[in-house]
C-alpha positions in Angstrom: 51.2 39.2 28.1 53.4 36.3 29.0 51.4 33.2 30.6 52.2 31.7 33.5 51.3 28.1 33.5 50.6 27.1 37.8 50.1 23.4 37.8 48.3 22.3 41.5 45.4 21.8 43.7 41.8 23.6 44.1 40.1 23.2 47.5 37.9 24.2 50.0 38.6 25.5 53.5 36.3 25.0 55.8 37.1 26.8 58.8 35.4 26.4 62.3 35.7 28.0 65.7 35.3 25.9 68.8 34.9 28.2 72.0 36.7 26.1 74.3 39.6 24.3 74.5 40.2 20.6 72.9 41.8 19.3 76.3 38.6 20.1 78.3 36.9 17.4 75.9 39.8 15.1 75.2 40.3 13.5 78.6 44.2 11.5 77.8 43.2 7.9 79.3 40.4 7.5 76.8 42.3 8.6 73.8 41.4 4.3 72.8 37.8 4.8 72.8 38.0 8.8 71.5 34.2 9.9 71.0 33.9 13.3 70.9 31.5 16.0 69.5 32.5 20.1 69.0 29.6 22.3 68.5 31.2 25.1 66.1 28.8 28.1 66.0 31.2 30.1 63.6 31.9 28.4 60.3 33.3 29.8 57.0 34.1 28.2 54.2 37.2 29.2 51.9 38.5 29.3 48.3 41.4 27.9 48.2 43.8 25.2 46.9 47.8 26.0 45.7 47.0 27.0 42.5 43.6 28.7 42.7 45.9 31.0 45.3 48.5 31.4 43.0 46.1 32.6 40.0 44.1 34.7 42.2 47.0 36.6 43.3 48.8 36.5 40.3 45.5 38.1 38.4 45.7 41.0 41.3 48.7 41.8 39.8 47.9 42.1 36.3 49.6 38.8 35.6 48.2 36.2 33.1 47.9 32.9 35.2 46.8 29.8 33.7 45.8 27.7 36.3 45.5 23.8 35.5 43.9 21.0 38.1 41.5 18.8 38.7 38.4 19.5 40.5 34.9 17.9 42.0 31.4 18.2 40.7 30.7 20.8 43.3 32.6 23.4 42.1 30.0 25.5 41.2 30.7 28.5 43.2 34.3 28.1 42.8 34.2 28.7 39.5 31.7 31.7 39.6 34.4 33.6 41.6 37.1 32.7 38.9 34.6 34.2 36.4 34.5 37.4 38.4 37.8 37.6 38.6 38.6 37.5 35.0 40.6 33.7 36.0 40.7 31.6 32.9 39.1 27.9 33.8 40.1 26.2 30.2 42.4 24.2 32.3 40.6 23.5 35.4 39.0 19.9 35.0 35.8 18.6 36.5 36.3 14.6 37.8 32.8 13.5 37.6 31.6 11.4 40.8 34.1 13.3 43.2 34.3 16.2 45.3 37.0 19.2 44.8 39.2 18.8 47.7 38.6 20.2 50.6 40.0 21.0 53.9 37.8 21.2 57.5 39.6 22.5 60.1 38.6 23.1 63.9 40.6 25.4 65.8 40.1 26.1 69.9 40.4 28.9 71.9 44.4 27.9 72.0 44.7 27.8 68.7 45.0 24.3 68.4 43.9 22.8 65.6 42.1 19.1 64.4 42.3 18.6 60.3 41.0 16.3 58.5 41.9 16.7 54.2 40.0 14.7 51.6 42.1 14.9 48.3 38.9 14.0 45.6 39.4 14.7 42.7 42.9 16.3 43.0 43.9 12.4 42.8 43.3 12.6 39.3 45.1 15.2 38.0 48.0 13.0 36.2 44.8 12.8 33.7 45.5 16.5 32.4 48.8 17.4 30.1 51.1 20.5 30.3 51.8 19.9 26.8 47.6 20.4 25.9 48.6 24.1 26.7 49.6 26.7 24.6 52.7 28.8 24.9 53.2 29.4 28.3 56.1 31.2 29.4 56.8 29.9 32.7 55.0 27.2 34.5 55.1 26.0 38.3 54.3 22.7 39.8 53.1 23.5 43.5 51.1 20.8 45.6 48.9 18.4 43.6 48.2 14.8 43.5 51.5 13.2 43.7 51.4 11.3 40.3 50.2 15.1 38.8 53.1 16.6 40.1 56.2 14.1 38.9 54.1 14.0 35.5 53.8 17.4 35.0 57.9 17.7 36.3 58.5 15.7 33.3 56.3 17.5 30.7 57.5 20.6 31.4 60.8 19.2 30.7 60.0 17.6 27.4 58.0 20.9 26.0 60.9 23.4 27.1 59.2 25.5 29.5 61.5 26.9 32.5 59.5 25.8 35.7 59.3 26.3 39.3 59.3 23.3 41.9 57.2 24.4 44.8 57.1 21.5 46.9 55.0 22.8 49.9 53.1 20.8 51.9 53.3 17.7 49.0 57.3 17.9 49.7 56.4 14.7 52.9 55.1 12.4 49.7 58.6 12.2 47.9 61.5 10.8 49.2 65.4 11.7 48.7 66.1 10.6 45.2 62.8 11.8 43.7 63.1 15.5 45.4 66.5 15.2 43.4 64.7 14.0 40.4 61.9 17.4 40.4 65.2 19.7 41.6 67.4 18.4 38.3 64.4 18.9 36.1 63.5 22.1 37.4 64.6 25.9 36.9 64.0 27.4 40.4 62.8 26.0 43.9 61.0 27.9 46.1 60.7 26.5 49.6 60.0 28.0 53.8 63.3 27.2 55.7 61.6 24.4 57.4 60.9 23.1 53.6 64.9 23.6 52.6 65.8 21.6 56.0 63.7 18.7 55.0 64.8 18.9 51.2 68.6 18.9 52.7 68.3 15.8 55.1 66.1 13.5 52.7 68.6 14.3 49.9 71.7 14.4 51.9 72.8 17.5 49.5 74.6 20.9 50.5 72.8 24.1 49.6 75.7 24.5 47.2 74.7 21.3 45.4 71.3 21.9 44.9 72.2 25.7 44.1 74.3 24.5 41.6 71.6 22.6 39.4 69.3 25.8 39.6 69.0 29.1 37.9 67.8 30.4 41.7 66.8 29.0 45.2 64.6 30.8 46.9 64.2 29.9 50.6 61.5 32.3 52.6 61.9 33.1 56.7 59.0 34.1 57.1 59.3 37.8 59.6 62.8 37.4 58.4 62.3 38.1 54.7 63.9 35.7 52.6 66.8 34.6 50.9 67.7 33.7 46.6 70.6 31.8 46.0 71.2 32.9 42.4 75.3 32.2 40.5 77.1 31.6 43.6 75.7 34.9 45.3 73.3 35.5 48.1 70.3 38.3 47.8 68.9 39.2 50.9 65.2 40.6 50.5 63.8 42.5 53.4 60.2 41.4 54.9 57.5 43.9 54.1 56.3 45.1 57.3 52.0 44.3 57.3 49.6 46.4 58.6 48.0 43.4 60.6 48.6 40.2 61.9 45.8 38.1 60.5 45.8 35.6 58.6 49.1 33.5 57.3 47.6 31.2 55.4 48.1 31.1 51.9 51.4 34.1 52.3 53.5 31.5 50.8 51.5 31.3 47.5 50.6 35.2 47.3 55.0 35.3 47.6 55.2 32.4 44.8 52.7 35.0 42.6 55.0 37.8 42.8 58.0 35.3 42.2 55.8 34.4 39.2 55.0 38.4 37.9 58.8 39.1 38.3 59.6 36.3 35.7 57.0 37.0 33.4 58.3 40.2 33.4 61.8 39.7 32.9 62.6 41.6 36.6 65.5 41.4 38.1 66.0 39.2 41.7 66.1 41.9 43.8 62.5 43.6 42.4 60.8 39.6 41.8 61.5 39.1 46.0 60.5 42.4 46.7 57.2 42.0 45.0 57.3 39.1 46.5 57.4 39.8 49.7 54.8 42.8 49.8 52.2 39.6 48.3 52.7 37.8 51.7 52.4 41.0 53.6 49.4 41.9 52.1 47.7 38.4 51.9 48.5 38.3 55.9 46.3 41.1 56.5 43.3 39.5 55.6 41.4 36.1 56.7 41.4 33.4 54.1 43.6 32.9 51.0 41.5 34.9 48.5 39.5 37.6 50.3 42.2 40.2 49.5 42.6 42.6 47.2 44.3 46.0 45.5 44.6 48.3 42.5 48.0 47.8 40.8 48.6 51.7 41.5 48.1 51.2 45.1 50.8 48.5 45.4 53.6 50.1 43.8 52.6 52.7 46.2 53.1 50.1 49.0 55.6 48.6 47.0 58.1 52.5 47.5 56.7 52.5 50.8 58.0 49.6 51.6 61.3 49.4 49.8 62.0 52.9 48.9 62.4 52.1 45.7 60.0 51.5 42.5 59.3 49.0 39.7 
């Protein structure tokens, strides 16, 4: 089966409650001398991390995902899970005297949020090659350690594997001319519409212009479905419609897995965005980024369900 090489970051989510709200605590003419403690009685802690999402749903599928980063010397149960899930670790990298990165997040009753990210060791994963791994098929750059990413741009390049940009949430560390650099080197971009709006005013480029320079574009709505931009044509593919409103973190990178499966598989646009789409549908059904999960035969059922057709 073809591999799919998904270059990014591992991480750690760790996600508390606060039963209140933040602006009972934050009074605004002390914001200068801001003390403040939350007591969090519910806390769970998440796998996570662009390309440990990516892999994981990519695996649901029956996919073959390679995933390559770097990662702290407390990864312990991280990689236990990958070993259940039959994930392949040769490419996942333990920095010795750092921590895998990790998110902690505090949300209120009003669903405002406080973060606070420490990258560790995903600052280090310019250290690691694309061209140290064997045939892939397809690879995928998502959100990494800014050198990582334009590195592993550029390698991808020079071995002659077609390649996904997937800026994300890394897209705020580039500027115009080095979002055109990754867009020129790549094969496809896959970006939200906030994402593309961004990607248009820091470039000062037309959809048409970036089109242009790429096999596809694909630009998600979110409720709206989403949109490929593919040789001067338009596909429209339909949101899947989820059984519950969980959970959206992590939809964009169960989507980029099926956008992944379809090209591994030689599918055509119109069956990659639908699988696609069902991913995010499915991953938004359930908390966390990794705690879903399904029998291939069950989501092509979902999958006719959804769609009306099959694939």
């Amino acid at each position: 089966m073809d591999k799919a090489l998904i270059c990014g970051s591992f991480a750690f989510d760790n996600i508390m409650v606060f039963n209140d709200q933040f602006k009972n605590h934050i009074l605004p003419d002390k914001v200068h001398i801001l003390n403040v403690s939350f007591l969090v009685p519910e806390l769970r802690r998440e796998f996570g991390g662009c390309a440990g999402n990516i892999a994981y749903n990519l695996k649901l599928l029956g996919g073959n995902p390679l995933p390559m980063g770097t990662v702290g010397t407390d990864f312990e149960d991280y990689a236990k899970w990958m070993d259940e899930k039959g994930i392949n670790r040769e490419h996942v990298n333990v920095v010795d005297g750092t921590f895998t990165a990790q998110a902690f997040i505090t949300t209120d009753m009003d669903d405002n949020q406080i973060t606070a990210f420490h990258p560790g060791a995903m600052n280090y994963s310019h250290n690691y090659s694309v061209l140290d791994v064997n045939d892939p098929a397809v690879g995928i750059v998502s959100p990494d350690g800014r050198e990582g990413m334009i590195q592993h741009a550029r390698e991808f390049v020079s071995a002659g594997i077609p390649f996904i940009f997937d800026p994300g949430q890394g897209l705020p560390m580039f500027d115009g001319d080095e979002l055109m650099e990754f867009i020129e080197q790549a094969t496809w971009l896959t970006v939200n519409d906030y994402e593309w709006q961004l990607i248009q005013e820091r470039t000062g480029k037309s959809q048409e212009e970036i089109s242009a320079k790429l096999k596809a574009l694909i630009v998600t709505k979110g409720p709206e479905g989403s949109l490929i931009y593919k040789d001067g044509e338009v596909i429209q593919i339909p949101a899947a419609k989820p059984a519950a409103l969980q959970d959206p973190t992590g939809c964009g990178d169960a989507y980029r897995a099926g956008l992944l499966y379809g090209l591994t598989n030689d599918l055509d646009w119109e069956t990659t965005g639908r699988i696609a789409s069902l991913m995010g549908a499915i991953k938004i059904e359930h908390q966390g980024t990794q705690n879903h999960h399904f029998k291939l035969a069950d989501f092509k059922r979902r999958f006719k369900e959804a769609f009306g057709t099959v694939f």
